[in-house]
C-alpha positions, 0 to 999 in steps of 0.5 A, a space after each residue: 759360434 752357435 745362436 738360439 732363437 729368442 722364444 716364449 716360456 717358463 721359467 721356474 726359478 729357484 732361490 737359495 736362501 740361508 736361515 738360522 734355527 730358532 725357538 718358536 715363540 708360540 712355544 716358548 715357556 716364560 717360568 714365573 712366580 705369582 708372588 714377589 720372591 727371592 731367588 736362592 740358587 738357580 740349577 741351569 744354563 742358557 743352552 741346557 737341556 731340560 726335562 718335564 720336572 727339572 728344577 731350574 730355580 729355587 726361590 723364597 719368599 720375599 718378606 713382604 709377601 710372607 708379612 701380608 699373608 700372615 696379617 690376613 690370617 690374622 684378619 680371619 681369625 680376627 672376624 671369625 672371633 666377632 662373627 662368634 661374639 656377634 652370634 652370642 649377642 644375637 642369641 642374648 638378643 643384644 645383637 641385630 640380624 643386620 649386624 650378624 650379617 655385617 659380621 658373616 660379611 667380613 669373614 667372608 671377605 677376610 677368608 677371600 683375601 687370605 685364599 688369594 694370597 694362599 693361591 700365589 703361594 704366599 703360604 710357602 716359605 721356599 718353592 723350586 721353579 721347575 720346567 714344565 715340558 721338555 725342552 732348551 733354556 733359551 734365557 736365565 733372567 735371573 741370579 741368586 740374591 736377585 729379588 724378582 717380581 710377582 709374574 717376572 721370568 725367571 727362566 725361559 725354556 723352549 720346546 724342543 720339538 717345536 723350531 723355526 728357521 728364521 730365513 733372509 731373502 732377497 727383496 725381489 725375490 720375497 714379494 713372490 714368496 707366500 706363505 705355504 712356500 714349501 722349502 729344502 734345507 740341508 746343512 752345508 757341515 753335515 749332509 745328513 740333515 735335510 728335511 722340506 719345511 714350508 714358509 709360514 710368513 714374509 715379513 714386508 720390510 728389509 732388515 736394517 743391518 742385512 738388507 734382507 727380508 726375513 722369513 720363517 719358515 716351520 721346523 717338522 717336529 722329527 727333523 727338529 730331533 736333529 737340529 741346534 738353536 742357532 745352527 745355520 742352514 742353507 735352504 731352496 725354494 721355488 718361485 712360482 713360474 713366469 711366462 715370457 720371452 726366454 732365451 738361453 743364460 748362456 746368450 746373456 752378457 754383462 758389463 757397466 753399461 748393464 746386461 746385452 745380447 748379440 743378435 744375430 742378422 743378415 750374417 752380422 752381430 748386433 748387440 742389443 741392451 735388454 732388461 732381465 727379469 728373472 735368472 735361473 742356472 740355464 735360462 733368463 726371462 727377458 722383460 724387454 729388447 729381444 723379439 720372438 724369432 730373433 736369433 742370440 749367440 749363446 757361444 762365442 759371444 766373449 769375442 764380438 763387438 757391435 757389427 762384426 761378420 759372423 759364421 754361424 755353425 
């Protein structure tokens, strides 16, 4: 039987924390048109790699985009034909300046309408929707023949050098955890990949369906080279050290009237019921029911019972 004292210290726990790779939504590309079109085929997949410039979609033009456009070209040309005639009538004197300008005013406005329905492209009977930097199609919203409204996703793409690891923790241990936390992950499948990350936010709440409280934390972009979206890695991160009366993990005992020591006096075992605060592999910070000086069985302790005679080696 060996004892140790009880004595104060540092513990400097660590946390081992399991975490999926995700998109970063700061970098997530929503693919659109500013205009009502259709689309007529669309060229990827959820999960497909793309390039700058891939085609994800083809789309035309819906019709009622394409009949607007074409009634404000009208109108162009419509006032284009009364400023001329208002002109004419001015130079014959049978026209007044306020009605030159009325005339001037409408062109003006005839051609603003037409140059904003020419800016969401209603000019064009087909475009094909392309990605606009390299990355993952994260969602395909839509189907050929699906109409789809001005400004709607059609696709989103995320950037491929820009993930997160979306990380539970347990609720004791995430209010200690701030952002700037830095944190190893490795893949429990394949021990080539590991790389440190820091925290960049804790959420405040627990996840209904896991009981635990999500995280994230950032992806360097020359790790990300080696990382899946959806892939799960096992992470460690180091809580910021606590002081207090420690003793060895070894001294500590359990059963259904909750966690207990042996203390060792006058050559007898007591046992003492304490509070625990914080574990690591090798020690335990005790918040309550142990003294400085005292001594606890760190061996041998499975064999005692309250008040039995011990020799301490």
């Amino acid at each position: 039987m060996q004892l140790a004292p009880v004595a104060l210290g540092t513990v400097s726990p660590g946390v081992t924390a399991y975490g999926t790779v995700s998109p970063d939504t700061d970098h997530l590309f929503a693919l659109s048109v500013p205009r009502d079109v259709v689309v007529t085929s669309v060229s990827v997949r959820v999960g497909q790699a793309v390039q700058r410039g891939d085609v994800v979609a083809t789309v035309a033009t819906a019709p009622s985009v394409t009949s607007a456009w074409r009634q404000a070209r009208a109108a162009v040309a419509f006032a284009e034909r009364d400023l001329a005639q208002n002109r004419r009538l001015f130079g014959e004197h049978l026209a007044t300046n306020s009605q030159v300008a009325a005339a001037e005013k409408a062109v003006a406005d005839a051609r603003a309408q037409l140059d904003a329905q020419i800016r969401t492209g209603a000019d064009r009977a087909t475009q094909t929707v392309a990605a606009t930097a390299p990355g993952i199609v994260t969602d395909v919203k839509a189907t050929a023949g699906q109409p789809v409204p001005a400004n709607s996703a059609i696709a989103s793409v995320a950037a491929s050098d820009r993930l997160i690891v979306s990380v539970g923790l347990e609720p004791e241990d995430a209010v200690h955890v701030a952002p700037g936390t830095a944190i190893s992950f490795h893949s429990p499948q394949n021990e080539a990949i590991g790389f440190t990350g820091r925290i960049v936010s804790v959420d405040r709440l627990t996840d209904q369906k896991t009981r635990l409280v999500n995280a994230v934390a950032n992806v360097p972009p020359v790790a990300a080279a080696n990382l899946v979206i959806g892939m799960v890695l096992e992470g460690r991160l180091e809580l910021p050290p606590r002081n207090g009366l420690v003793v060895p993990y070894s001294a500590l005992m359990n059963d259904s009237g909750g966690p207990y020591v042996f203390v060792v006096k006058q050559d007898t075992a007591h046992r003492r019921a304490v509070q625990v605060a914080l574990t690591t592999d090798k020690q335990a910070l005790i918040s309550h029911g142990l003294n400085r000086g005292e001594a606890v069985v760190v061996s041998g302790n499975a064999e005692l019972n309250d008040g039995t005679a011990v020799r301490v080696r």
